[in-house]
C-alpha positions as CSV (number, residue, x, y, z in Angstrom):
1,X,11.6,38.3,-19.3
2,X,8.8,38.5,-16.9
3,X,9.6,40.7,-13.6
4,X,8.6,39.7,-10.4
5,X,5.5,41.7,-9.5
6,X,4.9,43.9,-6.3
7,X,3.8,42.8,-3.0
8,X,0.2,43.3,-2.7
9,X,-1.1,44.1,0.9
10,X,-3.6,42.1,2.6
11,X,-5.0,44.6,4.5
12,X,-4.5,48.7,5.1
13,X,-2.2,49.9,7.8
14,X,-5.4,50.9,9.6
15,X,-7.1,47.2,10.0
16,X,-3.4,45.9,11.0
17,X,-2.8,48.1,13.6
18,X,-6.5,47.7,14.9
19,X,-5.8,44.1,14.8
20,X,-2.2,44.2,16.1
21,X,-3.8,46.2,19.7
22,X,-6.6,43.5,20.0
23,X,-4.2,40.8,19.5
24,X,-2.3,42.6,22.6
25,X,-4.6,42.9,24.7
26,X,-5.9,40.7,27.6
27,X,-9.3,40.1,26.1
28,X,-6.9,37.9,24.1
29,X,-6.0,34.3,26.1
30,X,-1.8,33.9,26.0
31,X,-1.7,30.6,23.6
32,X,-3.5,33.0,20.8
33,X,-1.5,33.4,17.8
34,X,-0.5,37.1,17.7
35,X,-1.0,39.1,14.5
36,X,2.3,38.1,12.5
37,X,1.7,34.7,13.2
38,X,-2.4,35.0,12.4
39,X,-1.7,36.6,9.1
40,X,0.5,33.0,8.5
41,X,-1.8,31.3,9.5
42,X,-4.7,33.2,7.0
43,X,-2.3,33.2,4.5
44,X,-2.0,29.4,4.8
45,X,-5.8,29.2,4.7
46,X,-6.0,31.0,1.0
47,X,-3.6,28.1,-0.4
48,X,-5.1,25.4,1.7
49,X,-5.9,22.6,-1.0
50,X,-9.5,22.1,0.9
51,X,-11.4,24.6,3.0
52,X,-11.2,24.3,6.7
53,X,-14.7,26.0,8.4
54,X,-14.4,29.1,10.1
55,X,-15.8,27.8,12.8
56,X,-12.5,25.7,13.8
57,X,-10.3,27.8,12.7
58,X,-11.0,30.5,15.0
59,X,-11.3,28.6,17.4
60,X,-7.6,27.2,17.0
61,X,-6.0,30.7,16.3
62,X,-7.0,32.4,19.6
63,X,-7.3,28.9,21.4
64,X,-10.6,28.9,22.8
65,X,-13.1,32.4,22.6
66,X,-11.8,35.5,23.5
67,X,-13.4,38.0,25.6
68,X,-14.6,40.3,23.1
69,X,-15.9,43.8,24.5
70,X,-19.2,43.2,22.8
71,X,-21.2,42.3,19.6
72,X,-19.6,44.9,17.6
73,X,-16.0,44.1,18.7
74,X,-16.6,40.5,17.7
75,X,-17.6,41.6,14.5
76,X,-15.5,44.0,13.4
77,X,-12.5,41.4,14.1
78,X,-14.1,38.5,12.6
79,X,-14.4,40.0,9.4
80,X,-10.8,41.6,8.9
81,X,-9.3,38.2,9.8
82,X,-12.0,36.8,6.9
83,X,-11.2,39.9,4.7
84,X,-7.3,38.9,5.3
85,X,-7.6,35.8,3.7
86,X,-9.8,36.2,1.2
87,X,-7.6,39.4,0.0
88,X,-4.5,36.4,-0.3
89,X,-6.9,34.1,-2.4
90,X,-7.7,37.1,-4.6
91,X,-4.2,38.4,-4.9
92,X,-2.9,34.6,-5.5
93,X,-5.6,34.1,-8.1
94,X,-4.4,36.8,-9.9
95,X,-0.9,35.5,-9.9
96,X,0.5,38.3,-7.3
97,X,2.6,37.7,-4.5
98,X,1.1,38.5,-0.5
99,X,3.2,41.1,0.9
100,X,4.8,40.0,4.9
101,X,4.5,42.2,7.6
102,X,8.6,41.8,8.0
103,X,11.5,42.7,6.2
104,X,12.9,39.4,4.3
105,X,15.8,38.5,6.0
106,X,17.2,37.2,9.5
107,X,20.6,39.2,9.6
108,X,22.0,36.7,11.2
109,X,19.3,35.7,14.0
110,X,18.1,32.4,14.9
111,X,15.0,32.0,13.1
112,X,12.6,31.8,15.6
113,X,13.3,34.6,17.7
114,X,12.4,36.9,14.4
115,X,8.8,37.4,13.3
116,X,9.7,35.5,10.2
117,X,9.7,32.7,12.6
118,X,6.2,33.7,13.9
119,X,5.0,34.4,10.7
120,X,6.1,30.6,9.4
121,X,4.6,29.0,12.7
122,X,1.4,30.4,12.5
123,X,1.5,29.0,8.9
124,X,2.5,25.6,9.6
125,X,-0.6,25.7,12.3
126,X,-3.0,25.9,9.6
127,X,-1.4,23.3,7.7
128,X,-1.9,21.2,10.8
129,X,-5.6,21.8,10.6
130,X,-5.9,19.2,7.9
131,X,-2.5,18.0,7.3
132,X,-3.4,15.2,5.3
133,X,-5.1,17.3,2.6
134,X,-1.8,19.0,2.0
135,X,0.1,15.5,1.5
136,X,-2.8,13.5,-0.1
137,X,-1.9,14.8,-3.9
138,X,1.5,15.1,-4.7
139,X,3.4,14.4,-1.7
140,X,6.7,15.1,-2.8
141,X,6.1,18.5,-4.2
142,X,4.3,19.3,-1.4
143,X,7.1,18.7,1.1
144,X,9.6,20.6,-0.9
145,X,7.4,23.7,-1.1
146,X,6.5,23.6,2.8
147,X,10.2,22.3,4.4
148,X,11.1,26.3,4.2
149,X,8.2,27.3,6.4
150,X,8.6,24.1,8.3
151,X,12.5,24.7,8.3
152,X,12.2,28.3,9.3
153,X,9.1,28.1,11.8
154,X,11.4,26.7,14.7
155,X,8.5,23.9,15.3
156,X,10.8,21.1,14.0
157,X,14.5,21.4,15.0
158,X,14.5,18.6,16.9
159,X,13.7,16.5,13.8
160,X,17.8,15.4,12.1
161,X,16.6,16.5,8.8
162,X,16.7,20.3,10.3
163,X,19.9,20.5,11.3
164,X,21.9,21.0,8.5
165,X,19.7,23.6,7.5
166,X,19.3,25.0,10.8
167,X,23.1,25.2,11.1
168,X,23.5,26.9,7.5
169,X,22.8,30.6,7.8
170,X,23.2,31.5,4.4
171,X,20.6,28.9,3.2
172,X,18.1,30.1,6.1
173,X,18.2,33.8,4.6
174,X,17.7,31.8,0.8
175,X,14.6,30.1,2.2
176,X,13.5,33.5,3.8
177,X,13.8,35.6,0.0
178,X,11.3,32.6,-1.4
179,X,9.0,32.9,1.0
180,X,6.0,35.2,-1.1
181,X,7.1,32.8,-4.2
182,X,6.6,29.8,-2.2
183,X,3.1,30.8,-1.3
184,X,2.3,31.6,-4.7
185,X,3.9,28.0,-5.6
186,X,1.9,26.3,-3.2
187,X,-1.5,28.4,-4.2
188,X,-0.5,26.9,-7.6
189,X,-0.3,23.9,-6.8
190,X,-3.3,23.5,-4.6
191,X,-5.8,25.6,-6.0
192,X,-5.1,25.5,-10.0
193,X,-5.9,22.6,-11.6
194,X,-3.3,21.5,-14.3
195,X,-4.3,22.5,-18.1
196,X,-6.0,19.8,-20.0
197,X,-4.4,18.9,-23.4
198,X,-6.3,20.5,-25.9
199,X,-7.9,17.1,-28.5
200,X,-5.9,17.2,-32.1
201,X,-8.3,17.4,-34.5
202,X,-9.4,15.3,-36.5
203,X,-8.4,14.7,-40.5
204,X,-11.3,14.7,-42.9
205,X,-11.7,11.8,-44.9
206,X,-12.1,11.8,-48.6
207,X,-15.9,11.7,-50.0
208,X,-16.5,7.5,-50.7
209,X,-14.0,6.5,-48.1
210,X,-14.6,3.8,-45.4
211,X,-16.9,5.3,-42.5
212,X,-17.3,8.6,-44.8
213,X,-21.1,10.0,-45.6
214,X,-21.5,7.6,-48.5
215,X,-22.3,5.1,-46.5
216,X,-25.6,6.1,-45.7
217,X,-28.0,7.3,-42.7
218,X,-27.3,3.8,-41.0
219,X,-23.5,4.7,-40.5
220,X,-24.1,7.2,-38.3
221,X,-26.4,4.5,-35.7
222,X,-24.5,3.5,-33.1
């Protein structure tokens, strides 16, 4: 029996709390994601079935430009947010689960008013990005694998197919234990194409059968 492997980390403690403080400060506009619900949103990115440029998705997570204290700045926080999600496609490839910048469960809190609800919102924006490519393939297994972020993310309980789970704590906290899995599922899905089954090979025929070499050069023109 296989065991579940570690977490892997998508970025050092260093790069999270640089990113953490910019995402704090006023050079960052209020409607911005902030950094749990930007690494959702990354993480969302890496399983995306097609790639979205960067150019609109930075634009959508901090909702317009922020004012970045220079060049260097601008930079620097570019490329951790790119070297975020690359480090999910590289740990999903690989078959290892992202570790969340939470502890897994909701002790009994309303989803979103826990960063578990941030963290699923900010994923569920990058699904909006191109929301058709997620549903295009396989539809239904696509919405079975996203209703716990959806579920969780607190963007949907208006919608009557929410409330029972929205009123069911003890399925909440199951949806919230899945949640690395369910990234991995979805990578799966999205990004590995199913194997091909292999030809059988074929039986060799008997010297002097029908078709077999006696027959000549001329057999073999098509």
């Amino acid at each position: 029996m296989s065991e579940t492997p570690l977490p892997q980390p998508l970025l050092d403690d260093d790069a999270l709390d640089y990113l953490d403080d910019f995402f704090d400060s006023e050079r960052v506009g209020p409607d911005a994601l902030d950094l749990i619900g930007t690494h959702g949103y990354l993480v969302a990115l890496a399983v995306a079935p097609r790639e979205v440029p960067a150019a609109t998705w930075v634009a959508e997570l901090f909702q317009g430009e922020p004012d970045f204290a220079d060049d260097a700045e601008r930079e620097r926080v570019l490329a951790l947010l790119e070297q975020l999600r690359h480090n999910a496609i590289e740990a999903l490839e690989q078959g290892l689960l992202p570790e969340l910048l939470f502890e897994l469960t909701l002790d009994g809190i309303a989803p979103e008013e826990t960063p578990i609800g941030d963290w699923c919102a900010g994923f569920m924006e990058a699904v909006f990005l191109d929301e058709a490519a997620w549903f295009e393939g396989d539809e239904e297994s696509a919405a079975a694998l996203l209703l716990p972020f959806m579920a969780l993310s607190g963007l949907f309980d208006d919608e009557p197919d929410m409330a029972e789970l929205a009123g069911s704590p003890s399925q909440l906290e199951e949806l919230v234990a899945q949640l690395p899995e369910l990234v991995l599922d979805l990578y799966l899905l999205y990004r590995v194409p199913p194997e091909k089954p292999k030809p059988s090979p074929q039986r060799k025929r008997p010297a002097g059968a029908k078709g077999g070499k006696s027959q000549g050069k001329d057999s073999r023109k098509r």
